[in-house]
C-alpha positions, 0 to 999 in steps of 0.5 A: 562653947567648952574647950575639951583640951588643952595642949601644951607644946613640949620643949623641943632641941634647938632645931625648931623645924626638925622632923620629930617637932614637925610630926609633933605639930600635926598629930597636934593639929590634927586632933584639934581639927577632929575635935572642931568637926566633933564640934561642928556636928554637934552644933550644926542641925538638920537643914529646915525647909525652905523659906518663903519667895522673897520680894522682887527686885525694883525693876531695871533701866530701859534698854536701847531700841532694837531696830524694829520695822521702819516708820512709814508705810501706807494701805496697800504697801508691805514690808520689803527687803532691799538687799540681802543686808540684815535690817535693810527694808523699805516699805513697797507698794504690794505686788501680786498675791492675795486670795483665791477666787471661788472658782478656784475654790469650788474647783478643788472642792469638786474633785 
């Protein structure tokens, strides 16, 4: 990296903070900024394209449990709810349902 200036500061009236150093400094300060940012262009190239996926991560911890269906039930029994509370279900022998007969079938399909 090559330095393009050197700027030394000019002896100043006693008053170290007075308006006329204060202006001084950043004329200064801003021409040594301009000339990083000259720099900074010069040095920095145009973005690549993007590199490869890298590899996956080791795998997490287990989490807890949800609450899932009970454990239980038999043939014939189905999953009921008890209240109208979240999770609140038990297993309940099945009542009522199930398909249709043929003549009910052949009824609709007559028609």
């Amino acid at each position: 990296m090559t330095i393009r200036h050197k700027e030394i500061l000019p002896a100043f009236p006693e008053d170290k903070y007075s308006p006329y150093r204060m202006r001084q400094l950043v004329s200064i300060l801003e021409r040594r900024l301009n000339a990083l940012e000259d720099l900074e262009a010069q040095t920095t190239g145009a973005t690549g394209p993007p590199g490869p996926p890298g590899s996956s991560g080791a795998p997490g911890s287990d989490g807890a449990d949800g609450v899932g269906i009970p454990a239980g039930g038999a043939t014939g029994e189905v999953l009921a709810k008890n209240s109208g509370t979240d999770y609140d279900t038990n297993w309940v022998p099945q009542t009522g349902g199930g398909g249709a007969s043929d003549r009910v079938w052949n009824f609709f399909m007559s028609r």
